[in-house]
Every structure is written in structure tokens, then in C-alpha cells.
C-alpha positions as CSV (number, residue, x, y, z in Angstrom):
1,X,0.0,0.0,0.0
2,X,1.6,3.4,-0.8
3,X,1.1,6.2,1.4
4,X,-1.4,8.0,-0.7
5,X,-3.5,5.4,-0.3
6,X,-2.6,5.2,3.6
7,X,-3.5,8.1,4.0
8,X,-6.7,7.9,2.3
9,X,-7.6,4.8,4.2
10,X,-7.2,6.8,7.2
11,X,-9.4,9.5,6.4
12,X,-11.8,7.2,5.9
13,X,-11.5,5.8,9.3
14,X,-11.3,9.5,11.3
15,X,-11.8,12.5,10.7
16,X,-9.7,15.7,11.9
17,X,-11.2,18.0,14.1
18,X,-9.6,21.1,14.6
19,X,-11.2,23.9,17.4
20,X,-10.1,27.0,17.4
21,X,-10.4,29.7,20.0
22,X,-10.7,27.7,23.2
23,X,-10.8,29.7,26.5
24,X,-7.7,29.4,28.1
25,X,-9.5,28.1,31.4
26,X,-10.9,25.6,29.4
27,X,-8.1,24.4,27.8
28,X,-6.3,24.0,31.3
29,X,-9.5,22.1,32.7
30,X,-9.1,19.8,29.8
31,X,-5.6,19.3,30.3
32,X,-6.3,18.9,33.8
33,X,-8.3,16.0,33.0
34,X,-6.7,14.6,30.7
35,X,-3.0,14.2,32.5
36,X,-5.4,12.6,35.6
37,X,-6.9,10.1,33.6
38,X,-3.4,9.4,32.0
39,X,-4.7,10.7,28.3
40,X,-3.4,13.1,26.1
41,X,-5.8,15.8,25.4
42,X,-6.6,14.7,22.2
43,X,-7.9,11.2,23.8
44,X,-9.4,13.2,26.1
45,X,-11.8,15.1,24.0
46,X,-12.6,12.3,22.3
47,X,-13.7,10.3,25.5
48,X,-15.7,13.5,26.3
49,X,-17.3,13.3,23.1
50,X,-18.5,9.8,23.4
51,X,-20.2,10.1,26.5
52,X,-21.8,13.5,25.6
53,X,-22.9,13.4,21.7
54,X,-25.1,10.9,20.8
55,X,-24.3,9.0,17.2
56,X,-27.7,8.2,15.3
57,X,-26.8,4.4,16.5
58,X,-27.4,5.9,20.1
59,X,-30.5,8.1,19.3
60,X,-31.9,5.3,17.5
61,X,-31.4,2.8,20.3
62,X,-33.1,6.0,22.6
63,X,-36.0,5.9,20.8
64,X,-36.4,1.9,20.3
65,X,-36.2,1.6,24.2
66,X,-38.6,4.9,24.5
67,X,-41.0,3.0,22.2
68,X,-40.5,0.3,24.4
69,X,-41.2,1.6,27.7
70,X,-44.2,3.6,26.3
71,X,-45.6,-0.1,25.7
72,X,-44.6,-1.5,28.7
73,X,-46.9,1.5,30.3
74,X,-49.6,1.1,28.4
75,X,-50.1,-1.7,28.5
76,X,-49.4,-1.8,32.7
77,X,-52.8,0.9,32.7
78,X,-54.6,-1.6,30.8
79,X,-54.4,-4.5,33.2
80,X,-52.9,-3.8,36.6
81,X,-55.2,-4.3,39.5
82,X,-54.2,-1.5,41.5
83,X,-55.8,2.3,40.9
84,X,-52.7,4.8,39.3
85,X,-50.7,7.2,41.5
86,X,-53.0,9.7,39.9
87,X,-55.9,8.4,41.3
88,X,-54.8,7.6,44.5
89,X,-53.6,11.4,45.0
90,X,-57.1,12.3,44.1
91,X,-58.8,10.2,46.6
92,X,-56.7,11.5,49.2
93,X,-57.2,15.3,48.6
94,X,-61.1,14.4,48.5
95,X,-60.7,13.0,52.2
């Protein structure tokens, strides 16, 4: 493989973010974090992006457990024995 073709293979695998302007106190916060955790910054950010911003994998699992649990709900209303919270409030406040 020649290195065009490296390097093309690579870009297809990550892409190259580059952030300009970052407050300073920032900056040292994230390099704070990132020499505790034993990281280099740019592992760093990248961990931090992971666990903050959601791929459309992860929004689309979100929504198939949402759809999930809606059923789950709906269907407890439809046969549980015992009255809601809702109703129970209700009675109380009549007493």
C-alpha cells in the first residue's frame, strides 16, 4: 500500500477535528483532565465526546427503548389491579 493510499484509508476511518479559539480556562481544565486520567488531550476530547454526543446508533437505540417503555406503560394501565398514583392522589385530597 503506498502512502497516498494510507493516507486515504485513514481519512476514511477518522476525521480531523480542529477547534479553534478555546478559552484558556478551558483548555487548562481539559488538560487537567486529561494528565489525571493518564490521556493526552486529544484522547481526552474524544472520550468527552463519546459520552456527551449521541451518534444516530445511540439516538436510534433511545427511541427503540422509548418505544419500548411507552408499551410497557400502556399496557401496565390496561391490566394492573391496583388504581394509578394519579388516582390515589385524588382520593386522598377528596378525604
Amino acid at each position: 500500500m503506498d502512502l497516498d493510499t494510507a493516507r486515504l484509508f485513514l481519512e476514511v476511518l477518522y476525521a480531523t477535528l480542529y477547534v479553534e479559539n478555546v478559552p484558556t480556562d478551558l483548555y487548562e481544565a481539559l488538560r487537567t483532565r486529561a494528565s489525571e486520567r493518564r490521556k493526552s488531550i486529544s484522547a481526552e476530547v474524544i472520550a468527552l465526546l463519546e459520552e456527551n454526543v449521541p451518534t444516530a446508533k445511540e439516538l436510534a437505540s433511545r427511541r427503540g427503548l422509548l418505544k419500548q417503555a411507552r408499551r410497557i406503560r400502556a399496557a401496565a394501565k390496561r391490566t394492573s389491579p391496583f388504581p394509578s398514583s394519579e388516582a390515589m392522589q385524588r382520593e386522598d385530597r377528596r378525604r
